[in-house]
C-alpha positions as CSV (number, residue, x, y, z in Angstrom):
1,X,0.0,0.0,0.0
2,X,1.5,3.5,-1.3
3,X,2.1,6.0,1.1
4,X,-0.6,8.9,0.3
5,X,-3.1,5.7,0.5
6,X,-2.1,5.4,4.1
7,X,-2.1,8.8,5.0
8,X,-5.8,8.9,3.4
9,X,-6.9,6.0,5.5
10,X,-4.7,7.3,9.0
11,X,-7.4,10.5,8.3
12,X,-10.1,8.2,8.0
13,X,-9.5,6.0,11.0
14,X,-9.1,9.2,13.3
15,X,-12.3,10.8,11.9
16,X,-14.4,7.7,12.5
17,X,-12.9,7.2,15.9
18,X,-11.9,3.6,14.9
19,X,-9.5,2.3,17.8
20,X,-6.6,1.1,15.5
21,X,-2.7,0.8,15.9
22,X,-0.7,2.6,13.4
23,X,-1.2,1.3,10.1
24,X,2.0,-0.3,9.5
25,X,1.6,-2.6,12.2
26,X,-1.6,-3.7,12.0
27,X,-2.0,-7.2,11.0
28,X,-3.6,-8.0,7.4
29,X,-7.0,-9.5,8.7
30,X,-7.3,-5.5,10.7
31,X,-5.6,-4.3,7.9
32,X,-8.1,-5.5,5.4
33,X,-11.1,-4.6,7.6
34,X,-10.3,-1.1,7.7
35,X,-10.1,-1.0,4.1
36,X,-13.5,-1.9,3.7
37,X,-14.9,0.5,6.1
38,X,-12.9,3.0,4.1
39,X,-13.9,2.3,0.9
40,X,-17.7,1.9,1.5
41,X,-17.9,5.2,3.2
42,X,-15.5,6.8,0.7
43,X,-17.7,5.2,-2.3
44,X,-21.4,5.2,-0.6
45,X,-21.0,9.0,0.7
46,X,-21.0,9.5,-3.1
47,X,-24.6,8.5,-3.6
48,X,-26.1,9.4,0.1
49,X,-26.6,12.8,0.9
50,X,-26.4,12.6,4.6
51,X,-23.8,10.7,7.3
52,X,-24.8,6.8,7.6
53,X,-23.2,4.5,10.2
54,X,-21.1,2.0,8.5
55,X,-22.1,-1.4,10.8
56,X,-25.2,-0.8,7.8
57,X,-23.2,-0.9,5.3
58,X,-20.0,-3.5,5.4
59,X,-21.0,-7.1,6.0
60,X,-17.6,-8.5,7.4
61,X,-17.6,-12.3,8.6
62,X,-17.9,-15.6,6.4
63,X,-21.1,-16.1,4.5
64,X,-20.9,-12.8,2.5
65,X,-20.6,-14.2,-1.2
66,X,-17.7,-12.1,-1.8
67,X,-19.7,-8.5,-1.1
68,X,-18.1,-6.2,1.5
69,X,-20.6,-3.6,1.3
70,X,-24.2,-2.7,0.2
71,X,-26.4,0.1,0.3
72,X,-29.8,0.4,-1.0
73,X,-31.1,3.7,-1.5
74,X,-34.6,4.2,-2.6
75,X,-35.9,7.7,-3.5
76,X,-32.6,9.6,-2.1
77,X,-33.4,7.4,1.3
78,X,-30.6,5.0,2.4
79,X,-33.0,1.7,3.3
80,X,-31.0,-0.5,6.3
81,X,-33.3,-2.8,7.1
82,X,-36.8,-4.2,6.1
83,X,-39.1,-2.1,8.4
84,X,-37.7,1.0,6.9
85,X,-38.2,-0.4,3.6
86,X,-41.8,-0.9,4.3
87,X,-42.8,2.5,6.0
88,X,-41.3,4.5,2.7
89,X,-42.8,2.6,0.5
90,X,-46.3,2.3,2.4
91,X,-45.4,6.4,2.2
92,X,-44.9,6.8,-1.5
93,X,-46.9,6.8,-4.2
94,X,-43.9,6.7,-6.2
95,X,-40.4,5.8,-5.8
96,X,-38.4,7.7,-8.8
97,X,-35.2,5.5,-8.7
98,X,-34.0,2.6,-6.2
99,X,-29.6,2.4,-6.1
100,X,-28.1,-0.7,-5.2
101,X,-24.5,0.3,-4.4
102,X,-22.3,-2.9,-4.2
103,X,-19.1,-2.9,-3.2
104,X,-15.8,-5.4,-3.2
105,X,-12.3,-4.1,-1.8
106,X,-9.5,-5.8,-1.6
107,X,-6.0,-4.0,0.2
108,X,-4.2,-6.0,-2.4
109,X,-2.4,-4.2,-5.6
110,X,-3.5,-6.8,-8.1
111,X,-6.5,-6.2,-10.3
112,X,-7.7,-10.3,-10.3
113,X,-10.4,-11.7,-12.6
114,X,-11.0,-14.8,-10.1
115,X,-12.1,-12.3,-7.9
116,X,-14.3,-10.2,-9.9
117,X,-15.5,-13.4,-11.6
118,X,-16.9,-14.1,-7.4
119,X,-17.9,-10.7,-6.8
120,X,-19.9,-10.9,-9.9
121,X,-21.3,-14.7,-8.7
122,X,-22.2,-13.1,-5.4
123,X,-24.2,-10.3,-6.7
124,X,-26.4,-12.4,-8.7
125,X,-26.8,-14.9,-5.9
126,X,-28.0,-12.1,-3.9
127,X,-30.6,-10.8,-6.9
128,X,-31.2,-14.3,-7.8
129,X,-34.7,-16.0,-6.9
130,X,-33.3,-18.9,-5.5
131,X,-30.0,-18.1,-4.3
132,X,-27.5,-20.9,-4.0
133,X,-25.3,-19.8,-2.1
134,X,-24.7,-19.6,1.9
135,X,-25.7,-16.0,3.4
136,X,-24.7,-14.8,6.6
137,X,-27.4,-12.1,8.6
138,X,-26.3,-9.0,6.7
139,X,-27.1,-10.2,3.4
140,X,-29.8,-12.2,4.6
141,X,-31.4,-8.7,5.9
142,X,-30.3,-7.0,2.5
143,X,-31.7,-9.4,0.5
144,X,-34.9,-9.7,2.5
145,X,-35.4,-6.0,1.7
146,X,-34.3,-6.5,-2.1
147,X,-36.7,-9.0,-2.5
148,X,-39.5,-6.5,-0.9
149,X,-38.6,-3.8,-3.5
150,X,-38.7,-6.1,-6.3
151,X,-42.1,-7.2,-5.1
152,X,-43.3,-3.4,-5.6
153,X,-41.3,-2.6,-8.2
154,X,-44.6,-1.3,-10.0
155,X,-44.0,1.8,-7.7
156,X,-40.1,2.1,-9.0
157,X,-39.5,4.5,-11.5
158,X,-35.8,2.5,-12.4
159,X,-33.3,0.4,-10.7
160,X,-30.2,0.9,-11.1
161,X,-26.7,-1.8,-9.8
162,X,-24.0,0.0,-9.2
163,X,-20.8,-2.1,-8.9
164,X,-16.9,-1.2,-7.0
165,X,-13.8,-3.4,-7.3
166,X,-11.1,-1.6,-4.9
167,X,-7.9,-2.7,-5.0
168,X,-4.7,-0.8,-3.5
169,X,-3.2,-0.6,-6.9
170,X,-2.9,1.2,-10.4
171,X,-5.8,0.6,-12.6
172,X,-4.3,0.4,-16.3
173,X,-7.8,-1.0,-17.9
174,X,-6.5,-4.3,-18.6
175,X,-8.1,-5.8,-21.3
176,X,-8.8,-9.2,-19.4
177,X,-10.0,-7.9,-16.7
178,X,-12.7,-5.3,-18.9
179,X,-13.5,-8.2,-20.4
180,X,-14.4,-9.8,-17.1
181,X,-16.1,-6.7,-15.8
182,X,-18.6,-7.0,-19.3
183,X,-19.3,-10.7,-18.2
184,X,-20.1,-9.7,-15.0
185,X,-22.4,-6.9,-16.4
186,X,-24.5,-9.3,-19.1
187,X,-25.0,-12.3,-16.4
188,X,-27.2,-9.3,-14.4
189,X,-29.0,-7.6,-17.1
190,X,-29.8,-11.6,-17.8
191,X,-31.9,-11.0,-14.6
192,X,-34.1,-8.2,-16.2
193,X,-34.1,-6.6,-12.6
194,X,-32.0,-3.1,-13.8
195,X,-32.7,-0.1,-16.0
196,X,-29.1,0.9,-15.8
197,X,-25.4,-1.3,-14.3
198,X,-22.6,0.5,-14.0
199,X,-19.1,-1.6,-13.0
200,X,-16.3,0.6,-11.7
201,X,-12.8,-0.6,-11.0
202,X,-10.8,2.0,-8.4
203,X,-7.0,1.9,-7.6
204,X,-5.4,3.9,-5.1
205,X,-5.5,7.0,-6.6
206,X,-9.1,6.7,-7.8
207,X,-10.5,5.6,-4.0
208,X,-8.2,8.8,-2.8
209,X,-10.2,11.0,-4.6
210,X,-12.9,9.9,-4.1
211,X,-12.2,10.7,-0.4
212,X,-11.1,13.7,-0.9
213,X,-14.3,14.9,-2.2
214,X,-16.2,13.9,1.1
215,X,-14.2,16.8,2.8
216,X,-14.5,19.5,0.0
217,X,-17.1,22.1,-0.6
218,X,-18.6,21.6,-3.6
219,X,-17.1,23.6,-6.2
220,X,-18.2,24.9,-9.3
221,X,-17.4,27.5,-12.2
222,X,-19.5,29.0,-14.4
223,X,-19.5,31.8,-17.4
224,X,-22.7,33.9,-16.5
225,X,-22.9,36.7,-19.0
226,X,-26.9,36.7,-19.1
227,X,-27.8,38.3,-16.1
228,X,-28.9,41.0,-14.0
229,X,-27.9,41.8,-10.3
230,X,-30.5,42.2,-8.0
231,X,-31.0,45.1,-5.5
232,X,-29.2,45.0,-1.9
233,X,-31.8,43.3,0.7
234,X,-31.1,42.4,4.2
235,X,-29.5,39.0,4.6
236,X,-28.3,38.7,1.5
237,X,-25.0,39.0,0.2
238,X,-25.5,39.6,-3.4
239,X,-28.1,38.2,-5.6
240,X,-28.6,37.6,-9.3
241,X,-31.3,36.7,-11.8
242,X,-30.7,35.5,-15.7
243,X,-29.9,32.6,-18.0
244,X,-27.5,29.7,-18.3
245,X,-27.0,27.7,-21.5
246,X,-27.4,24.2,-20.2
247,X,-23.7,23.4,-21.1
248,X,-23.1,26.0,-18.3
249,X,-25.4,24.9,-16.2
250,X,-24.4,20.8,-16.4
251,X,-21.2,21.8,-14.7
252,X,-22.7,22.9,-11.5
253,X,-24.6,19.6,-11.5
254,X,-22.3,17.1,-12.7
255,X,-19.2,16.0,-11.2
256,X,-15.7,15.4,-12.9
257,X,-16.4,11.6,-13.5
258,X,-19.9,12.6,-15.1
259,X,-21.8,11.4,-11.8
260,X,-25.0,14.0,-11.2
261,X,-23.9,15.6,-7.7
262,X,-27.0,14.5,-5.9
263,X,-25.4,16.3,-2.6
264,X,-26.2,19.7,-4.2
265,X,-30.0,18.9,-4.1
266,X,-29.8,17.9,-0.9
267,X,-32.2,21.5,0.4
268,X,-34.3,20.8,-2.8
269,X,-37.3,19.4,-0.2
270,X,-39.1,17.2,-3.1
271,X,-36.9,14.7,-4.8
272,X,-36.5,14.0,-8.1
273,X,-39.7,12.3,-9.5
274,X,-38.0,10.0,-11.9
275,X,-38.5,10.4,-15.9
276,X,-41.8,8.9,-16.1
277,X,-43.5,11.5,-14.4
278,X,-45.7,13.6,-16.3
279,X,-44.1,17.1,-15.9
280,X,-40.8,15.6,-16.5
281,X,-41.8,14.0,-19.7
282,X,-42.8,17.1,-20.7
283,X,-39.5,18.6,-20.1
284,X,-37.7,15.8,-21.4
285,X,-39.9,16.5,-24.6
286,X,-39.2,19.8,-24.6
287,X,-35.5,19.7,-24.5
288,X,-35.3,17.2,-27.4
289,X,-37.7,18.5,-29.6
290,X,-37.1,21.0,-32.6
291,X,-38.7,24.0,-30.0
292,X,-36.1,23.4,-27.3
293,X,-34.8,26.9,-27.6
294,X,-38.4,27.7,-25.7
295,X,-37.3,26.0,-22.9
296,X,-35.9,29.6,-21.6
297,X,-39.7,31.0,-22.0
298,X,-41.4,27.2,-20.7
299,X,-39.3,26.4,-17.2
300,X,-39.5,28.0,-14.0
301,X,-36.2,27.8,-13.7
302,X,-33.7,26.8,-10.8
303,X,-33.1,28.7,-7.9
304,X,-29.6,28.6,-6.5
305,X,-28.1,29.7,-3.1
306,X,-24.9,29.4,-2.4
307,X,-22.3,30.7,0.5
308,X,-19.7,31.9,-1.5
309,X,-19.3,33.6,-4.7
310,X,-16.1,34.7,-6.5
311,X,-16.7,36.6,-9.5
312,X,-14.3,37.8,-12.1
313,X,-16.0,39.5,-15.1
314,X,-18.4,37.3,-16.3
315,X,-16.8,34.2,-14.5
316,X,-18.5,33.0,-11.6
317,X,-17.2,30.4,-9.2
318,X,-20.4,28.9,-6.5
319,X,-18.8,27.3,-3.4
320,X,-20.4,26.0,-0.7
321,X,-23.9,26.0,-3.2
322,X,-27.1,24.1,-3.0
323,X,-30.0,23.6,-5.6
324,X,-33.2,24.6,-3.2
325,X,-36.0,24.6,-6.6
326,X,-35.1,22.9,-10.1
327,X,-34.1,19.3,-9.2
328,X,-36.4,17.9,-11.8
329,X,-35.4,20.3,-14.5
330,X,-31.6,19.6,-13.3
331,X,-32.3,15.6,-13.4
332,X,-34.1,15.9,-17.1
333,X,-31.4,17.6,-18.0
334,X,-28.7,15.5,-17.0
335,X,-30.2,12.4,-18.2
336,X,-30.8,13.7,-21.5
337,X,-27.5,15.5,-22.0
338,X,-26.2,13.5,-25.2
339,X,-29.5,14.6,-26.8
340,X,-29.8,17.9,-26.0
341,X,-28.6,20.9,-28.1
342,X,-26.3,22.5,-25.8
343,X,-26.6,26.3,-26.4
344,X,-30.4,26.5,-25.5
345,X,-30.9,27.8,-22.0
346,X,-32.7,27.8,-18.7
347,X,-33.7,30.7,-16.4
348,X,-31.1,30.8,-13.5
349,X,-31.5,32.9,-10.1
350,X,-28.5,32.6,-7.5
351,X,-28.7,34.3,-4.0
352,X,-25.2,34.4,-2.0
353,X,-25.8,34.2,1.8
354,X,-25.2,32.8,5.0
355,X,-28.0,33.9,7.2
356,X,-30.1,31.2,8.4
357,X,-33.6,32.5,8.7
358,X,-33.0,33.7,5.1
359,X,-32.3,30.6,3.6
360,X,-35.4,28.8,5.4
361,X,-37.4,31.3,3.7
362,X,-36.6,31.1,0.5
363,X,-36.3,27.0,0.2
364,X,-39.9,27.2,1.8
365,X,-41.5,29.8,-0.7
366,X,-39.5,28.0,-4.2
367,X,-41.1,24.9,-3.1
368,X,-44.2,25.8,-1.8
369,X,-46.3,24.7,-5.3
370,X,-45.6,21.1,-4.2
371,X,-47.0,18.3,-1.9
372,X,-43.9,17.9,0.6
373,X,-43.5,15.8,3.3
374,X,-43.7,17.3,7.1
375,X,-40.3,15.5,7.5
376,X,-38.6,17.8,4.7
377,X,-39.1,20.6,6.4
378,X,-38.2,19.5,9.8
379,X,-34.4,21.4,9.8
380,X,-36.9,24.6,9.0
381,X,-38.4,24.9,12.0
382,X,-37.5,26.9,15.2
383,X,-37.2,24.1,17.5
384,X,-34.1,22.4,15.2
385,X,-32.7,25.5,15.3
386,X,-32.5,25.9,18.9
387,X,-31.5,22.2,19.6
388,X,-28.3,23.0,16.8
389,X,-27.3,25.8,19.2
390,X,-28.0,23.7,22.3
391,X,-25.5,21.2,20.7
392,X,-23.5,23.9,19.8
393,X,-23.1,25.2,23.6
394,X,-21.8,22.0,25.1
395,X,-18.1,23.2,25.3
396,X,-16.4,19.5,27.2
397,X,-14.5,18.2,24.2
398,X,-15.6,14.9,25.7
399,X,-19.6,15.5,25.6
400,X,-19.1,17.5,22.0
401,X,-21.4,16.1,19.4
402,X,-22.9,18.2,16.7
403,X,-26.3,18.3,15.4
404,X,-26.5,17.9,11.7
405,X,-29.9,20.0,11.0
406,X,-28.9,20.9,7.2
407,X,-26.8,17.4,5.7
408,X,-23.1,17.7,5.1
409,X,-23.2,20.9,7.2
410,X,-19.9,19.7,9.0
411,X,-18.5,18.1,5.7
412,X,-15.9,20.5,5.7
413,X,-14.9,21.1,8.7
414,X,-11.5,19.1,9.2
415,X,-11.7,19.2,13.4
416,X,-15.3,17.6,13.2
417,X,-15.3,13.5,13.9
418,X,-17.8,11.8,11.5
419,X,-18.6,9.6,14.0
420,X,-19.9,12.6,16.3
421,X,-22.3,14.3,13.7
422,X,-26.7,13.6,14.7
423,X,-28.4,13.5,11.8
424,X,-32.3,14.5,12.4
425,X,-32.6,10.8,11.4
426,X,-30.5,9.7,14.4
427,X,-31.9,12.1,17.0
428,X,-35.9,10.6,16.9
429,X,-34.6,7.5,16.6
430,X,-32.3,7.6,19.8
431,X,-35.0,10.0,21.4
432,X,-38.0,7.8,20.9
433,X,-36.4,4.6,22.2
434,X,-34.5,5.9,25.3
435,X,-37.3,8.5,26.3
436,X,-40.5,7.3,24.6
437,X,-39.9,3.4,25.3
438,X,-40.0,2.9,21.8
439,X,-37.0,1.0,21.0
440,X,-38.6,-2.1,18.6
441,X,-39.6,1.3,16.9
442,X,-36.2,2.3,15.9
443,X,-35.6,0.6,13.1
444,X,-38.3,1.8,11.2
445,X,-38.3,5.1,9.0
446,X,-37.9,8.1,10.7
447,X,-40.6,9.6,9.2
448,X,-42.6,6.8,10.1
449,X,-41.7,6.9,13.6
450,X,-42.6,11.1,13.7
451,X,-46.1,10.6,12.5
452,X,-46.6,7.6,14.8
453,X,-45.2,10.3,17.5
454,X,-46.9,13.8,17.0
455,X,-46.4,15.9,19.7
456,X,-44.0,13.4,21.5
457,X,-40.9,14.2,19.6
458,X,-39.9,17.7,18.9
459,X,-42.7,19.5,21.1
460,X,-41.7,23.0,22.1
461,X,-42.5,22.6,25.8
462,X,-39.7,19.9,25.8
463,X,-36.2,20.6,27.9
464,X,-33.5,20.2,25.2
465,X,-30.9,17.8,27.6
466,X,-33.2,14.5,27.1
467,X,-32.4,15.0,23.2
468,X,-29.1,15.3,23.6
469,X,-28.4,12.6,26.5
470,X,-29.9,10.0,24.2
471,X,-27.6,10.7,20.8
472,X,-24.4,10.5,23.8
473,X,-25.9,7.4,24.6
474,X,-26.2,6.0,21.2
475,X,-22.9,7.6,20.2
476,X,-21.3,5.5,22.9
477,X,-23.0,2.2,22.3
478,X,-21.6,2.8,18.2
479,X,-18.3,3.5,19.3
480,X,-18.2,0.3,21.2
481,X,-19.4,-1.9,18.5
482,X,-17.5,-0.4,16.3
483,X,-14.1,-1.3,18.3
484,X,-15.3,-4.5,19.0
485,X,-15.9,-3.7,22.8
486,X,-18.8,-5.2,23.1
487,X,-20.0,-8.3,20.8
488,X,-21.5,-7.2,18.0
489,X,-24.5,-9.5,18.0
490,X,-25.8,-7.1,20.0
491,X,-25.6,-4.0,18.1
492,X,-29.6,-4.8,16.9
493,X,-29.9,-4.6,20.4
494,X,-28.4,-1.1,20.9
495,X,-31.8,1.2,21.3
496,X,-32.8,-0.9,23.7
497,X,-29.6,-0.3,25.8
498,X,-30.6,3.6,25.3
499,X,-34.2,2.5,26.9
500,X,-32.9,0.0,29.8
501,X,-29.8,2.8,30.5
502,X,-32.7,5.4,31.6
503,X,-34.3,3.0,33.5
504,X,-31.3,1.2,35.7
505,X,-29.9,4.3,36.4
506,X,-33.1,6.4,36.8
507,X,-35.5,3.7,37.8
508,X,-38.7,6.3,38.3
509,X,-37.4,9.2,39.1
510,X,-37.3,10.7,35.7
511,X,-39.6,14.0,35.7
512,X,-41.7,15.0,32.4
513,X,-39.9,15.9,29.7
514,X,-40.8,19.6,30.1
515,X,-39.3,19.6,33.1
516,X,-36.1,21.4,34.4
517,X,-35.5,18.4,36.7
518,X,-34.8,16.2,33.9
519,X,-31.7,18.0,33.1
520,X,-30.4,16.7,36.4
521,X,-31.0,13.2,35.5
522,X,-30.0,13.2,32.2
523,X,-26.8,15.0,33.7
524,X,-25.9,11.8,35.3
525,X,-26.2,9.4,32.6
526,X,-24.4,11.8,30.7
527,X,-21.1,11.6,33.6
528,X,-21.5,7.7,33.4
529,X,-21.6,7.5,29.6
530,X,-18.4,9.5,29.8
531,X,-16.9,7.1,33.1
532,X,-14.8,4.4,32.8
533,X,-18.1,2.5,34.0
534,X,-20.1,3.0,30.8
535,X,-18.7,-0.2,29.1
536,X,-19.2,-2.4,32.6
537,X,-22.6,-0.8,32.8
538,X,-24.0,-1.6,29.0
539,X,-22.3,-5.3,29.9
540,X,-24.2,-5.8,32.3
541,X,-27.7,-4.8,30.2
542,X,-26.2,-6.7,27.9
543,X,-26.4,-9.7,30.1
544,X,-30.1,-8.9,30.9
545,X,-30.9,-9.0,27.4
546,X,-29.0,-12.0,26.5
547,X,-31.2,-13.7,29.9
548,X,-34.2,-12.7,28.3
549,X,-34.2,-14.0,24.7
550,X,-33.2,-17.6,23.2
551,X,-31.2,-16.4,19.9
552,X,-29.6,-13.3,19.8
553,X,-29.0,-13.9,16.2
554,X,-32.9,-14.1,15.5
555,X,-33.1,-11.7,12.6
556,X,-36.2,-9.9,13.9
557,X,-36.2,-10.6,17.8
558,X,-35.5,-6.7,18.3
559,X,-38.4,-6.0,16.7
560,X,-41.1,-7.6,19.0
561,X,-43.0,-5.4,21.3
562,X,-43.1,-8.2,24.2
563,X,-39.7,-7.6,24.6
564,X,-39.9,-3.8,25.6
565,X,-42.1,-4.9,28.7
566,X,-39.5,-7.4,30.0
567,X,-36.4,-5.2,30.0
568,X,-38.0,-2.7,31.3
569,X,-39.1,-4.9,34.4
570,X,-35.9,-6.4,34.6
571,X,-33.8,-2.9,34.3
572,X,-36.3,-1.0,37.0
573,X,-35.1,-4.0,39.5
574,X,-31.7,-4.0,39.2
575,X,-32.1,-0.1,39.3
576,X,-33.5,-0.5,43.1
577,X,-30.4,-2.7,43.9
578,X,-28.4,-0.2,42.7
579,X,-30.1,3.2,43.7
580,X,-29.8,6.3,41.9
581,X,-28.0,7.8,45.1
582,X,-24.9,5.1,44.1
583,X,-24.2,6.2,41.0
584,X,-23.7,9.7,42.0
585,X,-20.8,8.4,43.6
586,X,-19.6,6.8,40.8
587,X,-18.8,9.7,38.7
């Protein structure tokens, strides 16, 4: 392994807070795991908008048919598990586009067709509708959900497979090993499952920059000659209105390996609809048609805003930018680029600011024509605004976590731990199982689990420390599994933990949720999640779970609702053996 590969994946190890001797002295079997975490964040955080935890993503163990990683993502939604799977699609009329990305990484420098030839083998046998081969309980789970989407697949605008072969090595396109890569290719369009395979081979360089990317603002330059410049208004930087020929406009939406940047749509609240959709048909029609030049005249137009702008004449360079109204226009235009006539154009407005309350307003009004889900405008509102400052005002570089209201808000930032950001995502999840009792819950979609919820998550009367006690909680329990401190088996198991931990150390003595008492409580788990007794004391929960079921390895034992009753039983009476006065001493 080179030496700038190494350096890429010494970065990586300290911002996922992965417990690792230095990289030259790890063993190969440590070695090789690391690599996979690596590349399946490296290569996933490509096609998700938002942080993901990757004990969802990387399979590890025997039994894996030569797949390292998966993730399904279904309307811009990374799917984990089956529940989730069935709440979004229960919620959509319509899923535009499911991803499969599917991922094989190897830390050796050799390019090998036996091994592609395997991957290839193992992704069929995972698409296949009676699989041969032995399946260990990630791909079981993956391929229970696969099989659910392909069941519905009258609601899927396209599937697409997306394959990675990583090696540590130079990638010369070898002419046996294309060959092998088209093989692999034809034996799953042979399945009539995919609108669209795509089979990439990265070497060192390739998966470096690949990484580099998810640290970098996005980036983009443009020649904007058609345009007028708006009149000064408060909050706002500097503000334009005009038009872009779409040759223009296709570099601020595609990337330099000709991959639509779905991250810059990320504030767009409505995701794309897929090409079947009537409006987009229409565009699509439009754009290809002998009247395209009308398109300037037809189209809303995008609207634009972006942090940063640095202008020279009629050059314009966007940092920092996001596409808040146009991602159907932007997605018809991508997909039809090779047919398009370049020079016709597209009504452009970009707004250059940074102030908050201005940049709510103006995602809110561009999107306001269209049905939108309550969850999309969650980072809007005023409550997720003061829980990012609460966040925000924990100073203990211990207790820091940050609260991710906006997605890839910390991308950027070098001093900020991956493994430390909350997604919204994370916080009802880890909220609703340690303070709702709602843990069998947690796997579900988080949109899912809000509606099933109202008024009991996010409610304005709540104290903001409950919140924030149970993403510690969760944070801890990750970092754990992650470093192999406690057994993994258990990690299905961890939002339970979050429930029993409020329970053993509180028993009942934790006041409403509105109440300023609960900070004091939730001040103490916070000291013993930070202790030297945290692992000793999720060990021993552990031990009451592993009491109370047969087989941990049950694929849906954490989902039954039985099981909330008992652990709560169980974690009140060992919390009177151990009263609330003791742990105060402990920490």
């Amino acid at each position: 392994m080179d030496r700038m590969t190494k350096s890429s994946i010494k970065d990586f190890v300290k911002n996922m807070e992965i417990e690792a001797k230095d990289i030259e002295a790890l063993e190969k079997k440590e070695l090789s795991r690391i690599f996979e975490y690596f590349s399946a964040y490296t290569i996933i955080s490509k096609f998700n908008e938002g942080y993901f935890d990757l004990a969802d993503t990387v399979s590890g163990g025997s039994n894996d048919i030569a797949i390292d990683s998966i993730a399904i993502i279904a309307g811009g939604v990374m799917v984990n598990n089956f529940e989730e799977a069935q709440d979004l699609f229960e919620k959509a009329s319509k899923i535009p586009e499911v991803e499969f990305i599917i991922i094989q990484s190897k830390i050796s420098s050799n390019f090998a067709g036996v091994d592609i030839r395997n991957f290839g083998d193992g992704v069929k046998d995972l698409f296949s509708e009676n699989p041969l081969l032995l399946h260990n309980e990630f791909i079981k789970e993956k391929r229970k959900i696969t099989e659910y989407i392909i069941e519905n697949a009258v609601k899927v605008g396209s599937f697409s497979c997306r394959l990675f072969y990583v090696t540590t090595g130079v990638w010369q396109r070898d002419r046996n090993i294309l060959g092998k890569i088209e093989m692999v290719k034809q034996t799953l369009q042979g399945l009539s499952i995919f609108d669209n395979i795509t089979f990439d081979s990265l070497g060192a360089k390739e998966i470096r920059d690949y990484y580099r990317q998810t640290k970098e603002k996005v980036t983009a330059t443009i020649i904007f000659s058609d345009k007028v410049t708006l009149p000064e208004m408060s909050g706002v930087t500097e503000a334009y209105i005009g038009f872009l020929p779409v040759s223009e406009y296709l570099k601020l939406i595609e990337d330099e390996t000709g991959t639509i940047r779905k991250s810059v749509f990320y504030d767009n609240v409505r995701d794309f609809q897929g090409g079947e959709n009537e409006v987009n048909k229409k565009i699509a029609n439009t754009i290809t048609s002998d009247t395209a030049g009308r398109l300037v005249i037809l189209n809303n137009g995008v609207t634009i805003i972006t942090k940063e702008i640095n202008q020279a004449r009629m050059t314009f360079t966007l940092k920092d930018y996001q596409i808040v109204n146009g991602c159907q226009t932007s997605h018809v235009i991508f997909n039809n680029k090779e047919e398009l006539n370049k020079d016709i154009c597209i009504p452009v407005k970009i707004i250059c600011t940074e102030d908050e309350e201005a940049i709510s307003q103006v995602i809110v009004a561009n999107n306001s024509q269209t049905e939108i889900k309550k969850e999309a405008l969650l980072a809007m509102n005023d409550f997720q605004k003061e829980l990012e400052v609460f966040y925000n005002s924990v100073s203990d570089s211990h207790l820091k976590l940050y609260y991710e209201r906006r997605s890839k808000q910390f991308d950027t930032m070098p001093n900020v731990e991956k493994v430390r950001i909350i997604s919204i995502a994370t916080q009802i999840k880890s909220f609703a199982a340690m303070f709702l009792d709602k843990p069998h819950q947690a796997s579900r979609y988080f949109g899912q689990i809000l509606d099933n919820s109202e008024n009991e998550i996010f409610n304005d009367s709540h104290n903001l420390m409950p919140y924030y006690t149970s993403a510690l909680g969760l944070y801890k329990l990750e970092f754990y599994f992650r470093n192999k401190n406690l057994d993994s088996v258990y990690r299905k198991f961890r939002f339970h933990l979050l429930m029993m931990l409020k329970y053993y150390i509180c028993s009942d003595k934790l006041s409403k949720l509105n109440s300023r008492k609960v900070s004091d409580v939730c001040d103490v788990m916070n000291r013993i999640l930070l202790s030297d007794k945290a692992e000793d004391v999720f060990r021993f929960l552990i031990d009451m779970i592993e009491a109370s079921i047969e087989n941990p390895r049950e694929l849906d034992i954490s989902k039954k609702s039985q099981l909330v009753d008992t652990l709560i039983i169980k974690a009140k009476s060992a919390s009177k053996q151990d009263s609330y006065e003791q742990f105060l001493t402990l920490v």
